[in-house]
C-alpha positions in Angstrom: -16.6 -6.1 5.6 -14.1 -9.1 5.9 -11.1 -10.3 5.9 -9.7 -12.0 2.7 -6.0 -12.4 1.5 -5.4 -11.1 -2.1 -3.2 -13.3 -4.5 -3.1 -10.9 -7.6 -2.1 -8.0 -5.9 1.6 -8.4 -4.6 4.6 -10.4 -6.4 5.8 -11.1 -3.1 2.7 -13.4 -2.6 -0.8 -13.1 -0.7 -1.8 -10.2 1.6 -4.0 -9.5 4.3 -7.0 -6.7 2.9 -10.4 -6.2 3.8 -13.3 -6.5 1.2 -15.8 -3.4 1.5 -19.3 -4.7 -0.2 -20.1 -1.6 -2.3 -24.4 -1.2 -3.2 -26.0 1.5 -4.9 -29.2 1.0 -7.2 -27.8 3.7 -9.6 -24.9 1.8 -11.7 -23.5 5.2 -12.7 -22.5 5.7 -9.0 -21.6 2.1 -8.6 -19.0 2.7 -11.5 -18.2 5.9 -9.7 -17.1 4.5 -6.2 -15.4 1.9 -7.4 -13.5 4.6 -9.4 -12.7 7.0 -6.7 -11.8 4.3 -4.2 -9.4 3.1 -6.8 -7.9 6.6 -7.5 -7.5 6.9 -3.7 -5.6 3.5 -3.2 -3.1 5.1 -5.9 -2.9 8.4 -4.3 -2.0 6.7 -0.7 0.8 4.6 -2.4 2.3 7.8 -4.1 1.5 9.9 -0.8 3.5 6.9 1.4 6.3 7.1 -1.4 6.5 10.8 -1.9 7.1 11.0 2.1 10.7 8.5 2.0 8.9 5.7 3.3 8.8 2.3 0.9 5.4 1.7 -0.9 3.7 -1.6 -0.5 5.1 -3.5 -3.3 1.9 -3.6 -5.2 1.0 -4.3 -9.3 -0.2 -0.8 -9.8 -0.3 -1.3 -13.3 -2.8 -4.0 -12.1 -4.9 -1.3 -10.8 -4.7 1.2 -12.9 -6.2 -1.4 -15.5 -9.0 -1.7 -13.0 -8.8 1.8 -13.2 -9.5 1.9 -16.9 -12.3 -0.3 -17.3 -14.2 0.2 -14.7 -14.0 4.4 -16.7 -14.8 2.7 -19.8 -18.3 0.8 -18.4 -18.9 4.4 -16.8 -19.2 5.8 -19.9 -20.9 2.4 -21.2 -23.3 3.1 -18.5 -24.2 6.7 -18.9 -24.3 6.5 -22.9 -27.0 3.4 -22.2 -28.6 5.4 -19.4 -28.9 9.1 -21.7 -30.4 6.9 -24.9 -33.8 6.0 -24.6 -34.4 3.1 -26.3 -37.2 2.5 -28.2 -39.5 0.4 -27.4 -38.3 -2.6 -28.7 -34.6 -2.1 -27.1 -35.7 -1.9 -23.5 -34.4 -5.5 -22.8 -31.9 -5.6 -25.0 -30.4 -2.2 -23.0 -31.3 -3.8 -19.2 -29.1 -7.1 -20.3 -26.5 -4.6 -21.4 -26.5 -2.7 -18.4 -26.7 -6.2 -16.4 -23.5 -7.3 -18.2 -21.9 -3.9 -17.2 -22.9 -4.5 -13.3 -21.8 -8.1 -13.6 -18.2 -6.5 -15.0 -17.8 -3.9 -12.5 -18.5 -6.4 -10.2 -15.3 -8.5 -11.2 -12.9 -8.4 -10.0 -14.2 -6.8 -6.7 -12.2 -4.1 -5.5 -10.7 -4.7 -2.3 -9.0 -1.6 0.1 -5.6 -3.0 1.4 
């Protein structure tokens, strides 16, 4: 964990968030926690609205976009992973699945 201010996330200029360092060897459950921490940033904002009291004026459409890709390199991810490839696409797929780490990986995701 640590502290970090966030420029891309508020119109109304940096904030104060914490950046949780996310591991797993699997990349299918990488894609996955990044996905349900995601989904549960959005639910909080709608909870905090649905309850009278003023969202954190946030670019949600910012993170639903997250949202989306980081759905589309799951799928990515498990289509690479359920194809074997033959023999001569073994590196190929690794680099592929590399590149799909390496996206996941940016941006980070960071809890607020």
């Amino acid at each position: 964990l640590s502290q970090v201010a966030m420029n891309d996330l508020s119109p109304a200029g940096p904030i104060q968030a914490v950046e949780i360092l996310m591991e797993s060897p699997s990349l299918a459950d990488m894609c996955r926690m990044h996905h349900a921490v995601i989904r549960r940033i959005q639910a909080l904002v709608l909870e905090q609205a649905a309850q009278g009291s003023a969202p954190p004026d946030l670019r949600m459409q910012y993170l639903r976009q997250i949202q989306a890709n980081h759905e589309m390199l799951l799928k990515e991810a498990q289509t690479l992973r359920d194809r074997p490839p033959l023999e001569e696409e073994g590196t190929a797929t690794a680099e592929k699945l590399l590149h799909i780490y390496r996206q996941i990986r940016n941006p980070s995701l960071v809890l607020l």
